[in-house]
C-alpha positions in Angstrom: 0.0 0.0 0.0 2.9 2.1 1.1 4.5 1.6 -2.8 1.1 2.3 -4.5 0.8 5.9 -2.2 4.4 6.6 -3.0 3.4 6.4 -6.6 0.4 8.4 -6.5 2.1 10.8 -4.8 5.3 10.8 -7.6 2.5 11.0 -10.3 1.1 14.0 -8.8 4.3 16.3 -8.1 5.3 15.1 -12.0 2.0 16.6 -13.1 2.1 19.7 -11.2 5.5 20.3 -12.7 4.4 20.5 -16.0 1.6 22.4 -15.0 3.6 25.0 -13.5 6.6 24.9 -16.4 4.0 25.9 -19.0 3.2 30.3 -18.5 0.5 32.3 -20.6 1.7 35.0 -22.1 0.1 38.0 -22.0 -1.3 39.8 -24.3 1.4 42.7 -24.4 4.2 40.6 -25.0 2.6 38.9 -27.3 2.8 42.2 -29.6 6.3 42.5 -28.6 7.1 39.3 -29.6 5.4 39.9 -33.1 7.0 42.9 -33.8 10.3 41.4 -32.8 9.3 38.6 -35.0 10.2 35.9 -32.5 6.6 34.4 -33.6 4.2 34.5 -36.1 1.7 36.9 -36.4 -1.3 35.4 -34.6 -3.5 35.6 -37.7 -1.1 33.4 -39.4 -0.9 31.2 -36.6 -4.9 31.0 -36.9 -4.8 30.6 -40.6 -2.1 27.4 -40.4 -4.5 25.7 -37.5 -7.9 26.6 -39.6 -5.7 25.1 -43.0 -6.0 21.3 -41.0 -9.7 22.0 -40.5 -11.1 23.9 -43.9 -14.9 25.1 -42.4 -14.0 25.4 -38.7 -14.0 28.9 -36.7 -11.4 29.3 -34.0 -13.4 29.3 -30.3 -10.1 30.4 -28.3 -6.2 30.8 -28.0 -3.6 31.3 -26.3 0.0 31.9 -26.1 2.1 29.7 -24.0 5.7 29.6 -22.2 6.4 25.9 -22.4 9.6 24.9 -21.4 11.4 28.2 -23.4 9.2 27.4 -26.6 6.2 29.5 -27.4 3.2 27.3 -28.2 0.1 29.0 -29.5 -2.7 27.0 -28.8 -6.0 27.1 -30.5 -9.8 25.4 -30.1 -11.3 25.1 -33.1 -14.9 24.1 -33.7 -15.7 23.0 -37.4 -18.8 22.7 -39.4 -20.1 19.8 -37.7 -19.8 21.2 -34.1 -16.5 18.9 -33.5 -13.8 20.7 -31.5 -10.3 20.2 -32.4 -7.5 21.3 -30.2 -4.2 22.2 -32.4 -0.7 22.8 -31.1 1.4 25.2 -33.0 5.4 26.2 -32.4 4.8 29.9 -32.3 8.0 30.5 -34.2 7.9 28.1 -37.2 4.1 27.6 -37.5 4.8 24.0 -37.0 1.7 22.1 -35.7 3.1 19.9 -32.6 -0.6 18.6 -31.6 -4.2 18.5 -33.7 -6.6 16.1 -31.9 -9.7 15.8 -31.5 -11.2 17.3 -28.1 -12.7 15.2 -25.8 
């Protein structure tokens, strides 16, 4: 029992740890970081997550601080009312995650 707590335990400080190494950005320094040209333009960080999902509409986003790499993460909802959530390296456009949300 004492193994099983001990891992429960582990689980829960690993998850928190993530939790607390990703930061939103705000909103300001999201500009800055456009105009420094550090990341994409949010538009065309909407436009590459809307490409994988011709129809949909984007229902929110945000910038992220995830371990030194800017993710901009985007919920999309397309024309049948499914929501996607898609993963995008802020500096390349990349997409890093597009599933489907649950």
């Amino acid at each position: 029992m004492k193994t099983l707590t001990a891992l429960f335990a582990t689980a829960a400080l690993a998850l928190s740890a993530n939790v607390a190494m990703a930061k939103d950005i705000p909103m300001d320094q999201v500009v800055s970081l456009v105009q420094a040209k550090t990341i994409k333009s949010l538009d065309e960080l909407n436009n590459i997550a809307l490409a994988k999902h011709p129809g949909a509409t984007v229902k929110d986003s945000e910038l992220e601080d995830v371990y030194g790499r800017y993710v901009y993460k985007v919920e999309l909802r397309d024309a049948q009312s499914v929501e996607w959530d898609v993963d995008l390296d802020a500096k390349t456009g990349e997409v890093l995650k597009d599933v489907k949300d649950t």
